[in-house]
C-alpha positions as CSV (number, residue, x, y, z in Angstrom):
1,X,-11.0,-10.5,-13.7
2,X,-12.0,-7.1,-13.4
3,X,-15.6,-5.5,-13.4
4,X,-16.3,-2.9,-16.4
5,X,-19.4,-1.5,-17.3
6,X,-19.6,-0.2,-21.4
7,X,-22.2,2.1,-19.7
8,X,-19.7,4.1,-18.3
9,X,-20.6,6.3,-14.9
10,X,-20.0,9.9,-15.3
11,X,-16.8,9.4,-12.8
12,X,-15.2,6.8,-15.5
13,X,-14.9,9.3,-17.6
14,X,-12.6,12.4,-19.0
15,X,-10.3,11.3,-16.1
16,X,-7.4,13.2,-17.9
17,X,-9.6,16.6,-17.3
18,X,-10.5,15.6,-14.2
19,X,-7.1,15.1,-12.9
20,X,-6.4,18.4,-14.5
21,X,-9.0,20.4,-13.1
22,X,-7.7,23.6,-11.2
23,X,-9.8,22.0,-7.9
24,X,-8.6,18.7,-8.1
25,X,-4.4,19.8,-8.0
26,X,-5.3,22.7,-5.5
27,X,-6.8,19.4,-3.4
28,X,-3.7,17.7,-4.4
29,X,-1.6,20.8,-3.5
30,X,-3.0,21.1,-0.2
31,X,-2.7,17.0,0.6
32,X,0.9,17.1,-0.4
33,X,1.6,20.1,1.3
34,X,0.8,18.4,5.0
35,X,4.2,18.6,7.2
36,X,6.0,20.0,4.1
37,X,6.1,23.8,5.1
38,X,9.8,23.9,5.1
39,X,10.5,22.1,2.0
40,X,11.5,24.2,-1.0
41,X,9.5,23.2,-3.8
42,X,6.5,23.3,-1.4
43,X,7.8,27.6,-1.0
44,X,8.5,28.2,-4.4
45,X,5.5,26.8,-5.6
46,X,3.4,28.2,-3.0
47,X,4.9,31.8,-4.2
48,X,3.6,31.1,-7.9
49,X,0.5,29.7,-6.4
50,X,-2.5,29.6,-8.8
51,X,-0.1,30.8,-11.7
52,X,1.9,27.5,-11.2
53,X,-1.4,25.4,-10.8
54,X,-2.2,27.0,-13.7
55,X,0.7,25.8,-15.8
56,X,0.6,22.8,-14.0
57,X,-2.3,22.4,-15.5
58,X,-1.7,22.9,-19.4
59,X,0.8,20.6,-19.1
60,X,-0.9,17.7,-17.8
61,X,-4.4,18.5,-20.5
62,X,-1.4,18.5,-23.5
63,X,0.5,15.4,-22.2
64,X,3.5,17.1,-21.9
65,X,4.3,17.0,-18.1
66,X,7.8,16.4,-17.7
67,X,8.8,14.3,-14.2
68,X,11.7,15.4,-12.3
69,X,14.9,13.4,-10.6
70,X,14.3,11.3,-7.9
71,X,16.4,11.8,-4.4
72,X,17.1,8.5,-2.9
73,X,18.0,7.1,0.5
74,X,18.1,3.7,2.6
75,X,15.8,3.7,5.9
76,X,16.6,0.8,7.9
77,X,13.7,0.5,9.8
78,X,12.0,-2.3,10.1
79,X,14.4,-3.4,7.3
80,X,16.4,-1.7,5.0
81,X,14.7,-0.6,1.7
82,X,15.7,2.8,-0.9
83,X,13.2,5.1,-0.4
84,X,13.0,7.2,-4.1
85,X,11.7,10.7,-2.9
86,X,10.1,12.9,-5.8
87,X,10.2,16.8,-6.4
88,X,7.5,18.3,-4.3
89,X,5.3,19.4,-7.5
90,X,5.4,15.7,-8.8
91,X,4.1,14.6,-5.5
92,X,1.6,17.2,-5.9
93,X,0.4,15.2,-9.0
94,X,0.7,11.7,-7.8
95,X,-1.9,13.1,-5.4
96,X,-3.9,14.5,-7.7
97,X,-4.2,11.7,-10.1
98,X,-4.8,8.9,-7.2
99,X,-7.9,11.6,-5.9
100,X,-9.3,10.5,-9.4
101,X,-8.5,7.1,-9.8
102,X,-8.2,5.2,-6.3
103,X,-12.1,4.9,-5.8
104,X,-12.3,3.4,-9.4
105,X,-9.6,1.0,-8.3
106,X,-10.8,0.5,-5.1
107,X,-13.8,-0.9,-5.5
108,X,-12.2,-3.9,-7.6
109,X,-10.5,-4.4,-4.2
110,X,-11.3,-7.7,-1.9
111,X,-12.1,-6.6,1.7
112,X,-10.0,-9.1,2.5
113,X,-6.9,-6.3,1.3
114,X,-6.1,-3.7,4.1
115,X,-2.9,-1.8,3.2
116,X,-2.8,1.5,2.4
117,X,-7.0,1.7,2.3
118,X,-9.3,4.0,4.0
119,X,-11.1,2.9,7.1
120,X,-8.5,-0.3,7.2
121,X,-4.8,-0.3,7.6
122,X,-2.5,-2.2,9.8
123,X,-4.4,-2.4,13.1
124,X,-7.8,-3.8,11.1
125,X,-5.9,-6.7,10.2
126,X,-4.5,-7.6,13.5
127,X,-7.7,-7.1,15.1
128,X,-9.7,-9.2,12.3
129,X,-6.8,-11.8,11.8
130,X,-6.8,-12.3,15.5
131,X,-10.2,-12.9,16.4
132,X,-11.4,-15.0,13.5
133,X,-8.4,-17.4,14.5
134,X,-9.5,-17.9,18.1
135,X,-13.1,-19.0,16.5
136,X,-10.9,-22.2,15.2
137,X,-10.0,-24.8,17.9
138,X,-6.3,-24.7,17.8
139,X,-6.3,-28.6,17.3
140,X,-7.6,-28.2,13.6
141,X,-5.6,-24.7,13.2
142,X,-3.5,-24.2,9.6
143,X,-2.1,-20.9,9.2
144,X,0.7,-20.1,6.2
145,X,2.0,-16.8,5.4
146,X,3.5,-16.3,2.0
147,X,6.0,-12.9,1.2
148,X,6.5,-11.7,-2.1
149,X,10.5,-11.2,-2.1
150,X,11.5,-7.7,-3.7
151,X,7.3,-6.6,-4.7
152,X,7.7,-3.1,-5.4
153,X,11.1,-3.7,-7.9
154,X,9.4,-6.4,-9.2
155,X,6.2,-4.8,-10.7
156,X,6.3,-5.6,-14.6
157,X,5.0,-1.9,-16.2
158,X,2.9,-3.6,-19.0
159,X,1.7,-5.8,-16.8
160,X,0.4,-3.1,-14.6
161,X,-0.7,-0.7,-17.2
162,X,-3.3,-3.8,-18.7
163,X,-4.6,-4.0,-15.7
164,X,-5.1,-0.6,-15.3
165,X,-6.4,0.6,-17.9
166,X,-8.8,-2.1,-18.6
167,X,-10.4,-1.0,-15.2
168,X,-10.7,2.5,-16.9
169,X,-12.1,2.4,-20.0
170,X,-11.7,5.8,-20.6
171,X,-8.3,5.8,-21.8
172,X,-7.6,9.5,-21.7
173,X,-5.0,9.1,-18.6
174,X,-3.0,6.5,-21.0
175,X,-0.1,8.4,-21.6
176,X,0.3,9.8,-17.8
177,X,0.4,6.7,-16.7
178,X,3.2,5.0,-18.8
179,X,5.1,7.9,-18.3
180,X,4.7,8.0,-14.7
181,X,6.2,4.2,-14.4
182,X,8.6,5.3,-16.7
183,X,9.8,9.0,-14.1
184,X,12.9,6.9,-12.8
185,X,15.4,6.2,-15.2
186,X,16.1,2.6,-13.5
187,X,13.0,1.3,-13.8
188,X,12.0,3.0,-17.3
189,X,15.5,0.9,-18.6
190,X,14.4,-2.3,-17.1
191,X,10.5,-1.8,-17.4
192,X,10.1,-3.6,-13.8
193,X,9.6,-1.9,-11.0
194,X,8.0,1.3,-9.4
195,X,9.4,3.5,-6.9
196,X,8.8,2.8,-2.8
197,X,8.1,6.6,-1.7
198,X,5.0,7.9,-4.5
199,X,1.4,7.8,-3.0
200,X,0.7,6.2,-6.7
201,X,3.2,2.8,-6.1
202,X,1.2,2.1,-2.7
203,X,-2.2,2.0,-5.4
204,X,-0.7,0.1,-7.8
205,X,1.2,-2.2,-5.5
206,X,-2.6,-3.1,-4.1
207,X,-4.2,-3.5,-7.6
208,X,-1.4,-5.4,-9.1
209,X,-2.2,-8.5,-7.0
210,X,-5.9,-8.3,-7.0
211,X,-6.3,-11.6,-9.4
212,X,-3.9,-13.4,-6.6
213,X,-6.8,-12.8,-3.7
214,X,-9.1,-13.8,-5.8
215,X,-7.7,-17.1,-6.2
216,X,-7.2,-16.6,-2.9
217,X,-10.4,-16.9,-1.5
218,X,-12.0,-19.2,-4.3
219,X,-9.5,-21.8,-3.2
220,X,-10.2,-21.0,0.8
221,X,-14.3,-20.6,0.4
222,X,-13.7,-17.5,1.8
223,X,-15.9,-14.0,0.0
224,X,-14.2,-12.1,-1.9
225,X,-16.3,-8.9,-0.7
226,X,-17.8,-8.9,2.5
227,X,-19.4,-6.0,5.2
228,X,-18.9,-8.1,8.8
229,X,-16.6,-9.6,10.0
230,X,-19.3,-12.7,10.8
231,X,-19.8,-12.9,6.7
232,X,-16.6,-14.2,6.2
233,X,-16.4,-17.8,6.6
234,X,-15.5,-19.4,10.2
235,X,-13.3,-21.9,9.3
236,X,-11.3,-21.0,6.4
237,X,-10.6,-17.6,5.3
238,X,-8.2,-14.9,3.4
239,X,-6.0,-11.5,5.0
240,X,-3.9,-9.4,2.7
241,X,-1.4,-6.5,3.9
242,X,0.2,-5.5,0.6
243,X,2.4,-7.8,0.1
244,X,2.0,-10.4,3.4
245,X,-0.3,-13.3,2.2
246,X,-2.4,-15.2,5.4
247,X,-3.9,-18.3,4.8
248,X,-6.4,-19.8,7.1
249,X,-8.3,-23.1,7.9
250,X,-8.8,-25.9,9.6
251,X,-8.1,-28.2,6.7
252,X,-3.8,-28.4,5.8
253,X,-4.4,-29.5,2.4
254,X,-7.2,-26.6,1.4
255,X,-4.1,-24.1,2.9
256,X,-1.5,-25.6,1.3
257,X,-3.4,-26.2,-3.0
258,X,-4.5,-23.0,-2.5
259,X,-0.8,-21.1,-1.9
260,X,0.4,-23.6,-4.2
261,X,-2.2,-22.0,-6.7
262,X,-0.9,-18.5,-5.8
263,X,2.2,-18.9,-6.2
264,X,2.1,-20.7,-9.4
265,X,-0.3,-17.9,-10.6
266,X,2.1,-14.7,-9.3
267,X,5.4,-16.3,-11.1
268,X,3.6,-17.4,-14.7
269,X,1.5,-14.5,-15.1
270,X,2.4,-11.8,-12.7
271,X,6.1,-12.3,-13.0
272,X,6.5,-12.1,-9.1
273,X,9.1,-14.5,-7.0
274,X,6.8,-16.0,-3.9
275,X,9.3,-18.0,-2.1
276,X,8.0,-21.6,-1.7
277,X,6.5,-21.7,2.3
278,X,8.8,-23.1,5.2
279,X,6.4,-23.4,7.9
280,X,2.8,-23.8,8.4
281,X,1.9,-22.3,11.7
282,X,-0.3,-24.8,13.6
283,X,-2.3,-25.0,16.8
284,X,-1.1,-23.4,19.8
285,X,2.0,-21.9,18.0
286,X,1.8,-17.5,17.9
287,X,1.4,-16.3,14.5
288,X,3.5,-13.4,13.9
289,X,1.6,-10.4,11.4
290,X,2.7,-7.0,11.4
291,X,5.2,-6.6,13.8
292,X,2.7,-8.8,16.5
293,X,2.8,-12.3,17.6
294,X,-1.3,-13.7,17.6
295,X,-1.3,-16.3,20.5
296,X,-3.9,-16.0,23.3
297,X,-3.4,-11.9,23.1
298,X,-1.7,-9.7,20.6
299,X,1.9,-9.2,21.9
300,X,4.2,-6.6,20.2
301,X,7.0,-8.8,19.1
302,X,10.5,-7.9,21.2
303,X,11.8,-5.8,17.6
304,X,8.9,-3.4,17.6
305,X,9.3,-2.5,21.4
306,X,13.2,-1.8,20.6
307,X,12.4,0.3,18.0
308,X,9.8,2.4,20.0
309,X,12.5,2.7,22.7
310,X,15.3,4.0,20.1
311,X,12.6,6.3,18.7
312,X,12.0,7.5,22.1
313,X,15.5,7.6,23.3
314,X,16.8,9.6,19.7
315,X,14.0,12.2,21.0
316,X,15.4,12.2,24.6
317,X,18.6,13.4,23.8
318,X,17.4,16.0,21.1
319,X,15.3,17.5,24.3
320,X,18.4,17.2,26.6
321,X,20.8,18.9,24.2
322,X,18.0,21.1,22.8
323,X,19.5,24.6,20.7
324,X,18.5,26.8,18.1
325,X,19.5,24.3,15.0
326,X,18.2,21.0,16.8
327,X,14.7,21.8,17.6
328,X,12.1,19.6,18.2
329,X,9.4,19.0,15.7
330,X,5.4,18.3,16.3
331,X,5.8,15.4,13.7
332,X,8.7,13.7,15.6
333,X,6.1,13.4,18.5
334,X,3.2,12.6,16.9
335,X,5.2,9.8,14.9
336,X,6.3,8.3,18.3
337,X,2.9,8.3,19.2
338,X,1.3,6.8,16.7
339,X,4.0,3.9,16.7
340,X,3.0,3.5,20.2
341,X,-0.7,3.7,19.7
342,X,-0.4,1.0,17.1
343,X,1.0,-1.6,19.4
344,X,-0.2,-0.9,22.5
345,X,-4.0,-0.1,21.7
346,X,-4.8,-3.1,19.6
347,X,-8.1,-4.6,21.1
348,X,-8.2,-8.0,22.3
């Protein structure tokens, strides 16, 4: 399921100091600290400064870090989800423990998985997704999209933890992690679940499903690692944004025994609730992915364009009644931007 080596690389091991180390949380400091200048536990901590680090620290060598209180809050866009925010100086070691541990989980990754990866991400997958299915006459076309309903309140802890661990033989970060799944008192009572907001769910989210590409691609022909986009097989193949599953080929019944496979694999062993498929997109029809519909080009669907215009139109009349408390920030701009760039830049 997972590669492990009993001859364990230097970087497999004393993870617990590692994640410790003074460098790696002044990293971590200095990650989580991006666009947070005005928050409060970014001030106070930057007062204390090494002293907190420091402490910070001890703490985390003696397994005795306490996690704070979550603030939550719904965002409704592109659907509605709670967002659990955590105190700045638990950000600050979310970030320092997935500095240590995402290349270790990483490479147990299929390339086939984009989400929340370096050198990948959303606009990879459109880009990749789109041109390998214009190299399949639309005749003999078969693409199904599966969606796993609720992911992130779903994730079962021990589950998780296995799978974690057994990835990292050095077991030294053990007790971090169970305690980290265990920071909001909701999911510590119900042991499912980990919180949409922490750089550390968006790591987990990806590993948790690992064994579902795999049976992915088996079932497809399609490699589970690959460098080009050419190695990947030109008829039948795998794409994987967190939680949005693509299946491709020109053979229905390959498409539909494999998805069967995943999601009779996700709800016995994973414990995850894959809605059974209601359409298999075929031919000439667009495939939507990622807030584009894949026909002949990529067009933004009509919901992303709306909410690039409300975006634009909240920061229209924030400029137009500009004062001293309703001040435009850098970030506001530069996430309108980005939105923008995403959907408009895609190549064909």
């Amino acid at each position: 399921m997972f590669s492990t080596n009993s001859n364990l690389d230097c970087k497999f091991v004393n993870l617990l100091e590692k994640v410790s180390s003074f460098e790696n949380l002044e990293h971590a400091f200095k990650e989580c600290s991006r666009r947070k200048r005005n928050c409060n536990g970014y001030l106070n901590m930057l007062q204390l400064n090494g002293e907190r680090l420091l402490s910070l620290k001890e703490n985390l060598l003696q397994n005795k870090y306490e996690w704070g209180n979550y603030r939550e809050f719904w965002v409704c866009d592109p659907k509605k989800r709670l967002v659990m925010a955590a105190p700045f100086v638990d950000r600050v070691v979310h970030h320092a423990i997935h500095r240590i541990i995402e290349p270790i989980l990483d490479k147990n990754l299929s390339d086939s998985v984009f989400a929340c990866r370096h050198g990948r991400g959303n606009r990879s997958a459109v880009q990749i997704l789109f041109r390998k299915l214009n190299q399949i006459p639309k005749q003999t076309r078969y693409v199904l999209k599966l969606d796993i309903r609720q992911y992130f309140p779903s994730i079962n802890h021990k589950i998780l933890t296995h799978q974690l661990l057994h990835q990292m033989p050095d077991q030294s970060l053990k007790k971090l992690l169970e305690d980290l799944l265990k920071s909001h008192p909701k999911f510590s009572q119900l042991g499912v679940g980990i919180p949409i907001g922490n750089l550390t769910s968006q790591l987990f989210a990806n590993d948790y499903i690992s064994e579902l590409d795999r049976i992915a691609c088996e079932g497809l022909g399609s490699p589970f690692f690959w460098n080009e986009i050419s190695d990947l097989n030109p008829t039948s193949f795998y794409i994987r944004y967190m939680d949005d599953l693509v299946f491709v080929s020109d053979n229905k019944k390959k498409v539909c025994s494999t998805a069967a496979n995943v999601i009779s694999y996700a709800k016995e062993v994973l414990k995850l609730d894959i809605p059974v498929y209601k359409r298999i997109h075929l031919g000439n029809a667009g495939v939507p992915f990622l807030g584009f519909l894949l026909v002949k080009t990529c067009e933004p669907l009509s919901r992303n364009k709306r909410r690039i215009r409300r975006k634009i139109k909240r920061l229209h009349r924030k400029i137009i009644g500009s004062n001293s408390n309703n001040k435009i920030k850098i970030s506001d701009l530069e996430m309108v931007v980005q939105s923008y760039k995403a959907w408009s830049t895609i190549e064909q």
